[in-house]
N, C-alpha and C positions, 0 to 999 in steps of 0.2 A: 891405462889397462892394456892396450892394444902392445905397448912399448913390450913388458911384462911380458905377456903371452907368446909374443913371437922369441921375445930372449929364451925362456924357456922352452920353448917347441924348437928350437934351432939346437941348444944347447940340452939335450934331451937328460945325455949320460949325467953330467953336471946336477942337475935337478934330483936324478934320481938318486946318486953317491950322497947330495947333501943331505936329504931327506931318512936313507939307510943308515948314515953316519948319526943323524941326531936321534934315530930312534933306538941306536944300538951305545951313544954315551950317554943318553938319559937313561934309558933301560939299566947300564950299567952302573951306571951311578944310584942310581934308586936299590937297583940289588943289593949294593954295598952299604949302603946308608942304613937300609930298613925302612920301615916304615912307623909313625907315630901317631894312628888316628884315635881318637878324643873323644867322647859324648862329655865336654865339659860343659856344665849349664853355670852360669855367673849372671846374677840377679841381684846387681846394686840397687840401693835402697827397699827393698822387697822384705818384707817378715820373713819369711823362711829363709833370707840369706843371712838375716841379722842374725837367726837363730843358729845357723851354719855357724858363723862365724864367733859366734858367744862359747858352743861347742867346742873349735878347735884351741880356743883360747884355754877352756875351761876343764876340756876332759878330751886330752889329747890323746887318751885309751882309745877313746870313743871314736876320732878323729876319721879312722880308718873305715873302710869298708867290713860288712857282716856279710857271713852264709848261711844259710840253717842245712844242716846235716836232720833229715827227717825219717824218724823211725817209725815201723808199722809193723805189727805183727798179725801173720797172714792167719793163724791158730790162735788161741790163749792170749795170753797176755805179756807186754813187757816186763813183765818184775818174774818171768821165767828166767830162774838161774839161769837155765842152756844159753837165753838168750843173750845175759850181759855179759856171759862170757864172750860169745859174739864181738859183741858191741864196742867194749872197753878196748881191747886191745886196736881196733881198728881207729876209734879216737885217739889213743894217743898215740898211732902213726902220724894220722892226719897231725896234731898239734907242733910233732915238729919236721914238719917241711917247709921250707921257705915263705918265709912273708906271714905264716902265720903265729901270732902275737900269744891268744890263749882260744882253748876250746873248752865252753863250760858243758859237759856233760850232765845230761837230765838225772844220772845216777848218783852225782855229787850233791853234795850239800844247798851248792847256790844254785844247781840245778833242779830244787827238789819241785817247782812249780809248773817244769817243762812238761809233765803228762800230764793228758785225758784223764776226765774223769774215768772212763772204764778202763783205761792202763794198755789202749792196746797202738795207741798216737804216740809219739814223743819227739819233741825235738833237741840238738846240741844247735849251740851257738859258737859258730866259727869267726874269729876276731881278726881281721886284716892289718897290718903296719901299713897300708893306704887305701886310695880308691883304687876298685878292681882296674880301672882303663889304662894304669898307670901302673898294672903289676905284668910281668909277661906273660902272655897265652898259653903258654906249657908248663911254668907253675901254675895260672890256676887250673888247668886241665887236672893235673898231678893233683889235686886237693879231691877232685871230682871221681877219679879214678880210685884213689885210694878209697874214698867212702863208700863207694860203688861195689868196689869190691867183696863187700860183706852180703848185699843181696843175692841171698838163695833161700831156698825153702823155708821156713816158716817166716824167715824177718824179709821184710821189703825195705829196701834203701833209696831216699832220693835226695836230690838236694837245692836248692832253691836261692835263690838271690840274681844281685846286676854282675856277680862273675859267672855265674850259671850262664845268665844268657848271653854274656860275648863269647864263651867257649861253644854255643848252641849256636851262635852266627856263623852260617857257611863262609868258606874262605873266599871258598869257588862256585860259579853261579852258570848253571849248563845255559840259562834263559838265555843268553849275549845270543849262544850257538843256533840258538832256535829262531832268535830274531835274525841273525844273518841269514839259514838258511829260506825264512819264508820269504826277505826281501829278494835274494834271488832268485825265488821263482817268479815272482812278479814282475821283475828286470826281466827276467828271458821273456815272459810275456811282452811285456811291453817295446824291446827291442829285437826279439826272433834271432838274436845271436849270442853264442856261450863268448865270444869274445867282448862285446858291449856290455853285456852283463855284467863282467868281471870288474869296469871301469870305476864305478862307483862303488865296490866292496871293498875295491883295492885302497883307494882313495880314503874310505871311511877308518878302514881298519891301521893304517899307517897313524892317521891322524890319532886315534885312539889309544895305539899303544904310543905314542910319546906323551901325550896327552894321560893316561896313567902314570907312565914313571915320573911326570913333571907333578903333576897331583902329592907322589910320594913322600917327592922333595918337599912341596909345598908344606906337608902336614908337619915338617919342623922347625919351618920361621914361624908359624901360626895354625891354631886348634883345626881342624878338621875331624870334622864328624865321622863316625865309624862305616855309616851309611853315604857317604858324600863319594866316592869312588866310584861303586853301583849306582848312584843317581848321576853321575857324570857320565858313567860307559852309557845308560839310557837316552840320554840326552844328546850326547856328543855320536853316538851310533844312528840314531833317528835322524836329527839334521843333518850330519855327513852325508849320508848315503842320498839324503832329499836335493844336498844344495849340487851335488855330482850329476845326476839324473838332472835335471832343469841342464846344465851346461852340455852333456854329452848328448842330450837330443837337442838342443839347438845344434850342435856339430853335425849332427848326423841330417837335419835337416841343407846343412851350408852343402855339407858333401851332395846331395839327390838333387842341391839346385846346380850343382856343373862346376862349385867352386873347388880350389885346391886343400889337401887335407891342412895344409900350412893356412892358408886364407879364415876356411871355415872354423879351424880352432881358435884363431885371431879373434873372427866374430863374436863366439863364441863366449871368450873372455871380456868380449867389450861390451855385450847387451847383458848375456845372461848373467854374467860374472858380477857384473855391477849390482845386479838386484841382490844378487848374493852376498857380497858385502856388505849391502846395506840391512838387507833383512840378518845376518847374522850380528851387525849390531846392533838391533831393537832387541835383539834375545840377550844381548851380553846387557841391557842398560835394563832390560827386565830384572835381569837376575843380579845384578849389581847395585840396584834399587834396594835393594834387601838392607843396607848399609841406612837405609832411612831409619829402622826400628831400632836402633842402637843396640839389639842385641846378640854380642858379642859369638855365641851358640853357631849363628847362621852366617858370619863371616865366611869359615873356609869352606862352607856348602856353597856359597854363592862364587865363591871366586873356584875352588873346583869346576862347576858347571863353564862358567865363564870362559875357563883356560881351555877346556874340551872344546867348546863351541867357535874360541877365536882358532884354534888348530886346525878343525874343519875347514875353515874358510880360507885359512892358509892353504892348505893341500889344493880346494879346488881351484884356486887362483892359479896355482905355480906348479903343486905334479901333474896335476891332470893335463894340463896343455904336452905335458911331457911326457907322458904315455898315449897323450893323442898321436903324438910324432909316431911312437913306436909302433901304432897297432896303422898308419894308416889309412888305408881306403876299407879294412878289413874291419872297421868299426861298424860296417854296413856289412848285413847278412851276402850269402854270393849270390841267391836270387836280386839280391837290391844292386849288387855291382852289374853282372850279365845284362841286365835290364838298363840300368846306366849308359853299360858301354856302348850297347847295341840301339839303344832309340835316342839317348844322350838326356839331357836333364828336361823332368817332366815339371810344371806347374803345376800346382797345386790349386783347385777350385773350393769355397768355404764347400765342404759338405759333410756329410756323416753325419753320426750320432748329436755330437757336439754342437753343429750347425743347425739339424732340428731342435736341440732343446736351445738354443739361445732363441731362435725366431718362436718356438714357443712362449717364451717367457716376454718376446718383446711382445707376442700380443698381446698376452692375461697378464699384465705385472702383477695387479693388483690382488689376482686369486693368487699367483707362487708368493708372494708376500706375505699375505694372513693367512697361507698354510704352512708355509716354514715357518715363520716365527710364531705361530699356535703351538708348534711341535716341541720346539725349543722353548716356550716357556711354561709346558707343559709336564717334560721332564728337568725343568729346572724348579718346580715346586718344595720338593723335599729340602730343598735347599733352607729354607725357613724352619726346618727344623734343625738345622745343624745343634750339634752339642759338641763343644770342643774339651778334651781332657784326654786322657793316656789310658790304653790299654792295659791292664793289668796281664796276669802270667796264665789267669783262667782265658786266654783268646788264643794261645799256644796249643798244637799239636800233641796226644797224648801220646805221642813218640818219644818227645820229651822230658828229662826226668824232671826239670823246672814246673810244666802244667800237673806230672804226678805228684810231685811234692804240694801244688799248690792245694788240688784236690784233695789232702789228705791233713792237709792243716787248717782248710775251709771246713771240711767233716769235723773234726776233732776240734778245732776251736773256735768257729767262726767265721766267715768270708771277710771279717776286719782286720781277724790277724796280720793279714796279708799287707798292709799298710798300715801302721800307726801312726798317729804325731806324736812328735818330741817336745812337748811343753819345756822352754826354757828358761829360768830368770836369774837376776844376779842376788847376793843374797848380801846384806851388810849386816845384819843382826842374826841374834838368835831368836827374835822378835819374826822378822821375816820370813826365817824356816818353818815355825810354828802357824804361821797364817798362809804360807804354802800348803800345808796338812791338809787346813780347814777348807782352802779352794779346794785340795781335792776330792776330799768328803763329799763337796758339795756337787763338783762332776761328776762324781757316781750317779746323781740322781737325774742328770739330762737324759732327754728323751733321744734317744742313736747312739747312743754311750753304752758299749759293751762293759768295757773291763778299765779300769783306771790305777796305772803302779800305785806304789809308794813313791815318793820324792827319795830321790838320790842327792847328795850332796857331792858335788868335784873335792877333789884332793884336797885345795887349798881351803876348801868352805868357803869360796865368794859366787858359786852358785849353784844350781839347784836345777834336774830334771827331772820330768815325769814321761810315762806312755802311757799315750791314751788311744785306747783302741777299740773303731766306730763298732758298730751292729754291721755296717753292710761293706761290701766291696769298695778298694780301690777307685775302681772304676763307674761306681752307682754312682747318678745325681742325689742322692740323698747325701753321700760323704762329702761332695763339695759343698750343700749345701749346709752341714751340719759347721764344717770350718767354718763359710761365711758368717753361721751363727754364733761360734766360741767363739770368732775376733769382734764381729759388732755388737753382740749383745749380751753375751755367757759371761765373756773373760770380765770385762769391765764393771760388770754387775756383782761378780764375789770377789774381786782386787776392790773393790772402792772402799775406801781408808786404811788401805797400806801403802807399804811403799813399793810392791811386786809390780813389774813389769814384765808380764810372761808375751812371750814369742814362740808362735808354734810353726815350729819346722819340719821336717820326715820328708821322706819322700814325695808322698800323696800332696803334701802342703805345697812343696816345689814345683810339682809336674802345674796343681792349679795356678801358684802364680805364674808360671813360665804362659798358660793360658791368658792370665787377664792382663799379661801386661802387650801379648800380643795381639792381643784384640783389640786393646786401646790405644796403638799404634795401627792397626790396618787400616782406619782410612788415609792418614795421614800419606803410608805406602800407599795404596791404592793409587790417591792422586795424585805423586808424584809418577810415578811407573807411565800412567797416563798422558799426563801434561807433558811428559817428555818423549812419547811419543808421538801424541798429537803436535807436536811441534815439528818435529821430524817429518810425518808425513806433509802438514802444510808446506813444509820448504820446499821438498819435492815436489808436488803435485800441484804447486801454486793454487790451492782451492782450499776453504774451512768446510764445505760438507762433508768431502769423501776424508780428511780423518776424523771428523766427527762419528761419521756412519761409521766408519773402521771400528771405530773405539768402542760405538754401542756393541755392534756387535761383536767385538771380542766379548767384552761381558758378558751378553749372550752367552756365548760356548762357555767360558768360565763358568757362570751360573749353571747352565747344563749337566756339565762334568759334576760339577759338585753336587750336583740333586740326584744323580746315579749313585755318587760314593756313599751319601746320607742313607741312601735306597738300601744298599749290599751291607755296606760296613756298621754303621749303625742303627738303621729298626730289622736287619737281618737278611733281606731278602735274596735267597738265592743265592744267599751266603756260605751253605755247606758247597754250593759246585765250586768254590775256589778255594776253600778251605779254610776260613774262619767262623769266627762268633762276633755277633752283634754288642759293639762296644760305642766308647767315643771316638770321636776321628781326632788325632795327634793333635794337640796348637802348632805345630808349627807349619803342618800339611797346607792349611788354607793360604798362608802368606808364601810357601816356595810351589807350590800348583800356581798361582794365580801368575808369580813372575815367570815361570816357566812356557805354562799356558798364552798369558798375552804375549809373550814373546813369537813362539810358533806360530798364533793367529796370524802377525803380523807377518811373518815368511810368506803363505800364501796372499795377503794382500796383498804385498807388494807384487809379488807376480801377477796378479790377476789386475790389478790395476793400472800398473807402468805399462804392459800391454796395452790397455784402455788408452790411457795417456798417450801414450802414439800416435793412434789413429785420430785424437781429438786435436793434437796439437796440429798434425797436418790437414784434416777433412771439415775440421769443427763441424762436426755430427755429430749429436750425443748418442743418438739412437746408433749408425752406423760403429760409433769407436765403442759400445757398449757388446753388440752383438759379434762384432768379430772378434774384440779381446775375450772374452766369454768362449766362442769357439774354437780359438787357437792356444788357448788356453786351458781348457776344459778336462783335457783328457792328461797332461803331464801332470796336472792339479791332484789330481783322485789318485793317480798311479802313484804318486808323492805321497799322499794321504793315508790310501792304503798301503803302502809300507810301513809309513810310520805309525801306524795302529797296529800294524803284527807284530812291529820291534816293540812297541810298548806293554802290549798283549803278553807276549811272551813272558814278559817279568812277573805277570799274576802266576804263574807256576813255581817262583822261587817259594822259598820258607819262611822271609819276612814278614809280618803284618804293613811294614812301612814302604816297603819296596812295592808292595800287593796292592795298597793304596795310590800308590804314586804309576803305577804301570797302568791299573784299572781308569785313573782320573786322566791321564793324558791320553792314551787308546783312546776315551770316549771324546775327550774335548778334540782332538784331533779327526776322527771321524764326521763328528759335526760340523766343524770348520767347514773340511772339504769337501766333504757331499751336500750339506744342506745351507749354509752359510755361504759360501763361494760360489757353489755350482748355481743356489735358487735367488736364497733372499737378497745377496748383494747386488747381482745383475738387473734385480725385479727393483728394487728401488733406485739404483742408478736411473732404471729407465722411467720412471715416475719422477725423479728428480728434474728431469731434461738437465739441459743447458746450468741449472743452478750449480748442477755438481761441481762445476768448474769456476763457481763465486767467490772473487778474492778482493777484499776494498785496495783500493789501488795506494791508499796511506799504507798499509799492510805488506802489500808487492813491495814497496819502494825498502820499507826496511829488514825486511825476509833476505837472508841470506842463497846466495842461488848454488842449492843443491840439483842433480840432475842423477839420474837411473840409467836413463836412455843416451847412444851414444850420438852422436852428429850424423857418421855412417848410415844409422841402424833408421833417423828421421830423413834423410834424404834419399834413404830407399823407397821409403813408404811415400814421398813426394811423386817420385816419379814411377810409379805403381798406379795404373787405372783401377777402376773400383768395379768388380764385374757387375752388369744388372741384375742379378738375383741378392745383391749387398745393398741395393741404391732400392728397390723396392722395398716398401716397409712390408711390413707379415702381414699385415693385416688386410693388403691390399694384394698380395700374391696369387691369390686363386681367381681377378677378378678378369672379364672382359677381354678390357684395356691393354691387362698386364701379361693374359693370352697372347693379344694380336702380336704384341709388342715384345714378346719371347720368339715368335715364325718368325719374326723377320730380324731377330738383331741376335749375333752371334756374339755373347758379353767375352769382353777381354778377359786373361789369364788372373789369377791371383798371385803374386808374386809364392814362391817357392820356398823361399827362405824366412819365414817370418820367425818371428819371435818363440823362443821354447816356451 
């Protein structure tokens, strides 16, 4: 590392040409390419895939994506001549514009079903030659446009479906803007100068945009999600700018202790850098983890993330040593230089904020103990209610003509309409068509069963669909619960002595398996994400408690996080200030939060504890290596922490429900982390631990591989560093007597200067 850092800080220009060069051939290459992101869900062996797939075989009309073109009249009624004057001509614009196949108007014959009973609802059904993901964004704009353009005065026009809301998905997202500029207010805070401030934005945002156009690329050797780009910039913006900050105040510290700006970058890369690497791949092997649930969906989300996160850690490693050249001794405010020049390098003594609260906690471990973790499994309650399944189009802004369309087909037909199933089956007689009938006669009469077609037969007559569509919402536990009922108990009950083998697909049926198949993969993930982390940190820290303790408490903050979003997103609370409705939280939220999240727990571990680990390795104190890492630590922890709660914060203001979800759950699990997890509970139990924290069976040592954080440098400074007397008295014993007398008369040595970011 040390090699690295200097090559770069000497060779500055070089650094920063290669870095310009790759972000302006990927950029450019990405520009020309395009880009090809995916919501593709593939659900091998799953009912509703089989059903897919029976579908495309069978009724390859059908194969395609639907829109509903929805009509309303604001006066009177639809069956107003004025009105289908209206109406007609604007249909059959829409019908031929690209990609689309046929549009059944409610004025037509096959349409005659399409109105309310009082005539003043209606809908056309728009027919796609594919899935919308996979038609372009300005055809189907042009579809939306065009039907759009019929609302004025008495008729209302909206339109509805999954091309609706990718043309509703913003391109462009101001939040990045806003998390940038809250982090550098906090950077000037935290470093008092508009030149060190810049260090870390510069840094992140470099890394970012290559980190984008490589994304680009990505999404055309393999599916990436439409949302995976904005979950990257989140991701890859938060830790960039966290793993910069930890390396640029250890510089800034090297420089105030009298070293050269070449030296102290050196440093720099060899202590801080390291944790930085290391904690950036606990995030990559989080998120990469994902690859345990074999489903396909979450591949290029996870490797998106991934590519952002290993770019970050590139930049910090290799530009920033190379902009430390550039900027300097000017990295340090010019009060901090003048003061420099003129008294020359000051030592630094443990004191401040930081310093009282660790010797606070080293006295009362056990009350910051059972009152952080009370706090924290407090608002992780709600979490036991989670409900996993997919918001529907009623959780939309009624900005949107998607939520007016929905609203006006829930009024007029039901809150089921909005989701039917697709009863599928194959048909070999005309025996089996006939006792299709009678199944569905007999749907009719289940209790959540709105409305039940007729069977359709495919082209060929080898099989047969129906729609069937519930009494309640998409997004109600009653309609999962009604599916689970038609597959375990309904269907099998009126098929018994035929030969029907019905499969029910739709939407709603997909979004639910896409649920239960991730559910019944999470622990599996879970404990892999885990064990391999917990391996990790034993190799490093030569000890089984402290990644034990790690791991509980990442859970913690996980659990946390997730009892907040259960709180807002789904039983509602305080859900209008961000601008939703109380629904279910996504399936796939819980398994890429949790790799996300335990990833970033561990970033501040490691820092807070490879500190620790220093001082243990050279003083074997638990108490001492506890309380100094805790207050040399304390203050870049939170200032990290709190940036990355504003960068994630900020994403609650876009207009996704998914993004809003994902911005709300890391801001809080990150907040926790670092103010109540870091700053209380982990310090409060180290120090009840003692000495065990550092318990490793020595069968254990011999075949652990020896990973290290800490650089050789970085422990032989701390050797030869005396330990001042206000470090070597315990807290508990500081105000006494003894520890009086013994303060008049002994002047404690310096604290070394340069410690650890």
């Amino acid at each position: 590392m040390a090699s690295l850092a200097r090559w770069c800080f000497r060779h500055r220009w070089i650094v920063l040409l290669l870095w310009f060069a790759a972000l302006l051939g990927f950029g450019t290459a990405a520009y020309a390419a395009g880009t090809d992101y995916k919501n593709n869900f593939s659900l091998p062996g799953t009912e509703s895939q089989q059903a897919i797939d029976l579908l495309e075989r069978e009724f390859p009309a059908a194969a395609g994506e639907t829109a509903s073109i929805v009509l309303h009249a604001r006066t009177g009624t639809l069956y107003n001549p004025l009105l289908e004057a209206d109406v007609v001509p604007v249909l059959e614009r829409v019908a031929r514009l690209p990609h689309v196949v046929a549009v059944i108007s409610p004025y037509d014959p096959a349409g005659a079903g399409q109105f309310t009973r009082d005539g003043r609802t209606a809908f056309a059904t728009v027919a796609l030659d594919d899935q919308a993901v996979d038609i372009p964004r300005s055809d189907l704009k042009a579809i939306i446009d065009t039907a759009r353009a019929a609302d004025s005065g008495p008729l209302q026009v909206e339109v509805s479906g999954t091309a609706v809301a990718i043309v509703e998905q913003p391109q462009q997202n101001t939040s990045e803007l806003l998390g940038v500029v809250a982090a550098a207010i906090i950077l000037f805070i935290a470093f008092g100068t508009l030149l060190a401030m810049t260090l870390p934005l510069v840094a992140a945002v470099i890394a970012l945009g290559v980190g984008m156009a490589g994304i680009g690329l990505v999404s055309h050797v393999m599916s990436v999600a439409q949302f995976g780009p904005t979950l990257a910039t989140l991701i890859g913006l938060g830790v960039g700018i966290d793993y910069a900050l930890f390396i640029v105040n250890r510089h800034r510290i090297g420089l105030r202790a009298g070293k050269t700006p070449e030296e102290a970058a050196v440093t720099a890369i060899n202590t801080s850098g390291r944790a930085v690497l290391f904690a950036g791949l606990t995030v990559c092997i989080a998120l990469l983890g994902m690859y345990a649930l074999g489903v396909t969906f979450l591949y290029g989300v996870a490797v998106s993330a991934a590519l952002a996160v290993s770019l970050t850690m590139a930049t910090a490693v290799t530009l920033l040593p190379a902009l430390l050249s550039f900027y300097g001794m000017k990295v340090l405010g010019r009060a901090e230089r003048v003061k420099l020049a003129h008294m020359g390098p000051e030592p630094e003594h443990p004191s401040g904020f930081w310093w009282r609260s660790a010797r606070r906690i080293e006295r009362r471990p056990v009350l910051y103990a059972v009152l952080s973790a009370a706090l924290i499994m407090i608002t992780a309650l709600p979490f036991f209610s989670l409900r996993l399944g997919t918001a529907d189009e009623g959780n939309g802004s009624q900005s949107k003509t998607s939520r007016r369309a929905y609203d006006l087909l829930v009024s007029g037909f039901g809150p089921g309409f909005n989701g039917p199933f697709s009863l599928v089956t194959k048909i070999h007689s005309p025996a089996d068509f006939t006792a299709l009938e009678t199944v569905v006669t007999e749907l009719r009469a289940e209790p959540g069963v709105a409305v039940v077609s007729p069977a359709q037969p495919s082209p060929s007559g080898q099989a047969a669909i129906v729609a069937l569509y519930p009494s309640t919402s998409p997004q109600d536990a009653r309609t999962a619960a009604l599916l689970k009922r038609l597959r375990g108990t309904t269907i099998p009950r009126v098929t018994t002595g035929t030969a029907l083998d019905i499969k029910i697909g739709g939407v709603t049926a997909t979004y639910q398996d896409f649920s239960d198949v991730l559910t019944s993969k999470l622990p599996l993930f879970m404990g892999v994400v885990v064990a391999l982390a917990f391996l990790l940190l034993m190799a490093v820290f030569r000890s089984v408690v402290v990644p034990l303790t790690a791991s509980v408490m990442n859970l913690l903050a996980v659990g946390s996080a997730f009892g907040v979003i259960v709180a807002i997103f789904q039983w509602g609370w305080l859900a209008g200030l961000i601008g939703v409705k109380g629904g279910p939280i996504e399936p796939f939220l819980p398994v890429m939060l949790f790799a996300i999240l335990f990833g970033l727990s561990m970033d501040y571990e490691v820092f807070l504890v490879s500190r620790i680990h220093e001082e243990w390795l050279v003083r074997r104190d638990n108490r001492i290596a506890v309380s100094l890492g805790q207050a040399e630590t304390g203050r870049v922890i939170t200032a990290a922490g709190a940036i990355m709660t504003l960068v994630f914060a900020s994403f609650i203001l876009g207009a996704d429900r998914v993004i809003k979800l994902f911005g709300l759950g890391l801001a809080v699990a990150v907040l926790i982390d670092a103010f109540i997890v870091r700053a209380l509970l982990v310090p409060a139990l180290m120090h009840l631990f003692g000495k065990a924290n550092w318990w490793l069976p020595s069968w254990l040592d011999r075949i652990l591989p020896r990973v290290s954080v800490e650089s050789a440098e970085e422990i032989e400074e701390i050797r030869n560093t005396p330990v001042p007397a206000e470090v070597i008295t315990p807290a508990d014993e500081e105000d006494s007597p003894r520890d009086q007398a013994s303060a008049s008369t002994h002047t404690p040595p310096t604290r070394r200067a340069d410690h650890h970011a």
